[in-house]
N, C-alpha and C positions, 0 to 999 in steps of 0.2 A: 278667294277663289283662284284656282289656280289650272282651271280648264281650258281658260282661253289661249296658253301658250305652247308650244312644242318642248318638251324636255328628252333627254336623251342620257341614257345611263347602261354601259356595258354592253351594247349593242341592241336594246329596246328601246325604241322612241313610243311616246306616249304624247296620243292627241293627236295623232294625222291619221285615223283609221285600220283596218284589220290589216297584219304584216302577212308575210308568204305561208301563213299555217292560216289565215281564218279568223287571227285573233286580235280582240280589239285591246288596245292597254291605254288605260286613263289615270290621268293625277288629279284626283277632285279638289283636294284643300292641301297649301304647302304651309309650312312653319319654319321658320330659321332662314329663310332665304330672302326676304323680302329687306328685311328689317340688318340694321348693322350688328355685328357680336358682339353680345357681353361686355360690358370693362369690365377687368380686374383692378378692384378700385385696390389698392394698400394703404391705409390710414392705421395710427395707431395710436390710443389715449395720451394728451398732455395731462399729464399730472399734476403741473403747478400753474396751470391755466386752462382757458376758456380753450373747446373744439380738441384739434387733433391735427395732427404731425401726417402728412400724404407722401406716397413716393407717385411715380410716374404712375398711371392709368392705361394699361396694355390691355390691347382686346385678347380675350379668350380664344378658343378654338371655338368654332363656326360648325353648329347643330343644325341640322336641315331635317325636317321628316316630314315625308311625303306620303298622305291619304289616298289610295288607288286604287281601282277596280279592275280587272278582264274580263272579255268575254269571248267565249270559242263558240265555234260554229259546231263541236258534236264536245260527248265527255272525253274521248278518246284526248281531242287536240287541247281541253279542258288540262288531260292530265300529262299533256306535254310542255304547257304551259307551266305547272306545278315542279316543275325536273326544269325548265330554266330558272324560275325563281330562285331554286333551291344552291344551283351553282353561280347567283347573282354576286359579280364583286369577290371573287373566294379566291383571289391568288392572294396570300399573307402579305407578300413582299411588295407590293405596289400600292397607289394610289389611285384611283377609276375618275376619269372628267366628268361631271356632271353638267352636262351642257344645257340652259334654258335660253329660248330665241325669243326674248322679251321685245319688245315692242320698239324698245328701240335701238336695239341690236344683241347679238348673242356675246352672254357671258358665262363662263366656267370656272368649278370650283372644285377643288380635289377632293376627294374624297374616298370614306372608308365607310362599310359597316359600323353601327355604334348596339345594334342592337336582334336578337331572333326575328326572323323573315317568316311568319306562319302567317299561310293564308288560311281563309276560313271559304269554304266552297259553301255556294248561297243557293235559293231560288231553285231550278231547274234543275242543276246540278252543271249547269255549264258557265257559270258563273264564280269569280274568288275577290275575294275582297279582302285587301291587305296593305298593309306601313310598311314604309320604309324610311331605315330610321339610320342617319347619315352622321357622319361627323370629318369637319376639313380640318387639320392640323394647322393651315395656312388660311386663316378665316378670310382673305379676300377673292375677287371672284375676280376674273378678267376675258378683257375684251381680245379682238382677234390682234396676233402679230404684226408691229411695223419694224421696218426696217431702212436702214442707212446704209450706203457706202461710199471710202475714200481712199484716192491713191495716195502715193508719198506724195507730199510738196513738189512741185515744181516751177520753175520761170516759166511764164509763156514762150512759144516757140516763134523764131522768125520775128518780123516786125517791122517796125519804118528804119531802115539803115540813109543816114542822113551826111555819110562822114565818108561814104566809097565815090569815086570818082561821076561825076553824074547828079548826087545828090539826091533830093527826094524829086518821085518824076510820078505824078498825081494825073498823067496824062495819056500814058498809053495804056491798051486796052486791061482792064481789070481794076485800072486806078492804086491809091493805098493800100497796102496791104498792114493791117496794123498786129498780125500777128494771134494765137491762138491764146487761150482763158488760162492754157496751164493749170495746175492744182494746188487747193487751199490746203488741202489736206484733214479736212474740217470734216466732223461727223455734229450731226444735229438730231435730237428727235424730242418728240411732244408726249407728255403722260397725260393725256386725257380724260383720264378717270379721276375717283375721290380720295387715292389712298398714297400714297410712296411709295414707290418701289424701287428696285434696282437695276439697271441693264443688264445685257449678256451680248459679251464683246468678243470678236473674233479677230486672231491676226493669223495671215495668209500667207506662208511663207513664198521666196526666200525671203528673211529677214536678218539683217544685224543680231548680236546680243545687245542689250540695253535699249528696245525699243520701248518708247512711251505713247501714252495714253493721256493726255494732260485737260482738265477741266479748265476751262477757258477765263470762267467766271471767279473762281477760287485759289485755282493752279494747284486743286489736289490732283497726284498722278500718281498710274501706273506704270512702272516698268518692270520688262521682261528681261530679266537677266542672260538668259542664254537665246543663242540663237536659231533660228525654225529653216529648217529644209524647203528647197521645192515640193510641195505635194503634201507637207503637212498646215496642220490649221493648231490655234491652241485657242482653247474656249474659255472664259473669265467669265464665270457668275456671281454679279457682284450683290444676287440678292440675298435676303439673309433664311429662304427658304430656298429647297429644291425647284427647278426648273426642267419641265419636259419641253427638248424641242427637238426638230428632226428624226424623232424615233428616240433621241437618247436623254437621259434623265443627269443633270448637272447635279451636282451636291450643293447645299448651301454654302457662297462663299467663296469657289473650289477654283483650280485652274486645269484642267487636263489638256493634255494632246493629245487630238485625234486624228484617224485618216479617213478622210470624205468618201474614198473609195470602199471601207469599212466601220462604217459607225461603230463598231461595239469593238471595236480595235482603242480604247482608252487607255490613256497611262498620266498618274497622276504628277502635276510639273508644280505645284501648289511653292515647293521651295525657291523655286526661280521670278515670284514674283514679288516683288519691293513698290509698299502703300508709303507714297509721302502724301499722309491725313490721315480723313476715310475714307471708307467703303465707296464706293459712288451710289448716288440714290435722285431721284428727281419727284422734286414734288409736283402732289396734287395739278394740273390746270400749267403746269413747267414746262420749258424747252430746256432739257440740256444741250452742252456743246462740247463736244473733247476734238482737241489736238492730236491726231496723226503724225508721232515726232519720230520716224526710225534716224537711225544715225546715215550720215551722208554717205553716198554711194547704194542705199540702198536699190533693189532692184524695180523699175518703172512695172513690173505684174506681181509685183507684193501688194495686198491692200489691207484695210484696216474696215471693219462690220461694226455695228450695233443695233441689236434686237430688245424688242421693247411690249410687253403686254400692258395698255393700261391698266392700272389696275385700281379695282372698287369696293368700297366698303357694303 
């Protein structure tokens, strides 16, 4: 069953009651969503022995079809209802969020058309009863956005000066002064969910050329070969599917510079960035940790981002 939760698709939410026309939309029974995708198992006959030869086991793409019903308050709003269906999901070029607020918290999954959207008008004639029938190229679902941030390194400021004439003076008012935290330069985040996935890392310019990005644990790094302006941002998507955030859609893998002032102001820097390993990826129930390394001098309002959806099978 799949009535007891809120879903949301293309600007119809279904199961919170009649929207601003009258009309009510329900998902009665969901398929493909519940349950993990397909493996693609690859095995292939041994010939001169028992069983068979396996490569890796990849999930497939991620089927979702949703059992649903409306209902309008005259045939009129009936058949206004039938003209939104019909433009449900129809831009070619994109991906549509399918959002469900499960129970124990909301998760999304991309998705496209897989199949004809024909309702069948029931009953009274104010009624339709119709599938929808989905398909995510990226079978995992994910949870809402977290995020990190870190400045460059630096010593803490001030401190116990024990060496100027005076010495340490623990006595007048304010006492010790032992000096400020300074910066690690350290980004940390946690993948919560069942699946691996990959960040999406932001650097802030002004920055050096040759700024890194360095795994703590591993000491796989990125760096950025050239150098970032005031007022630009350069975006590393290090998953191995596309990523929508802030309005703007990352390519698998990809590195662009943008301007914060104009998202859709993109240009691709993909050449400027140098992998010693791979990819970065954090597992399942993980805290990754990367290294903030610009080269010295850099500017104290440069900083260094990491954006993170868990992600679920």
């Amino acid at each position: 069953m799949a009535d007891d939760v809120e879903w949301t698709l293309d600007g119809i939410t279904f199961n919170v009651g009649p929207d601003e026309n009258g009309v009510e939309w329900a998902v009665e029974y969901e398929r493909g969503w519940s349950g993990g995708a397909t493996p693609r198992s690859a095995r292939s006959v041994r010939v001169s022995g028992h069983g068979s030869y396996r490569g890796p086991a990849y999930r497939a793409e991620r089927l979702v079809e949703l059992t649903c019903w409306a209902h309008a308050p005259t045939r009129e709003a009936r058949r206004r209802a039938e003209h939104r269906l019909a433009a449900l999901c129809s831009d070619p070029g994109r991906l549509y969020p399918l959002l469900c607020l499960e129970e124990t918290g909301p998760l999304t999954a991309y998705v496209e058309l897989d199949d004809e959207l024909d309702p069948i008008i029931s009953r009274d004639g104010r009624w339709l009863d119709f599938v929808i029938a989905l398909a995510a190229p990226d079978p995992r679902k994910y949870g809402p956005w977290t995020s990190a941030e870190a400045e460059p390194p630096s010593d803490p400021p001030g401190g116990v000066d024990a060496t100027t004439a005076g010495g340490v003076d623990a006595t007048t008012a304010g006492g010790v002064d032992a000096g400020g935290g300074g910066s690690t330069g350290r980004l940390s985040i946690t993948n919560a969910g069942t699946a691996l996935v990959g960040p999406l890392f932001e650097l802030v310019g002004p920055l050096p050329a040759n700024t890194e990005l360095a795994d703590t644990t591993t000491g796989e790094t990125l760096r950025y070969t050239a150098a970032i302006a005031a007022g630009q941002l350069v975006v590393i998507n290090a998953d191995e599917h596309p990523v929508e955030y802030g309005g703007v859609i990352y390519p698998a893998r990809s590195v662009l510079l943008t301007n914060p002032a104009n998202p859709a102001d993109v240009a691709d820097r993909g050449a400027f960035l140098g992998l010693v390993g791979d990819w970065p990826t954090i597992q399942p129930g993980q805290t990754g940790t990367w290294a903030f390394r610009p080269p010295s001098g850099a500017s104290p309002a440069a900083r260094a981002r990491i954006h993170l959806r868990p992600a679920n099978w």
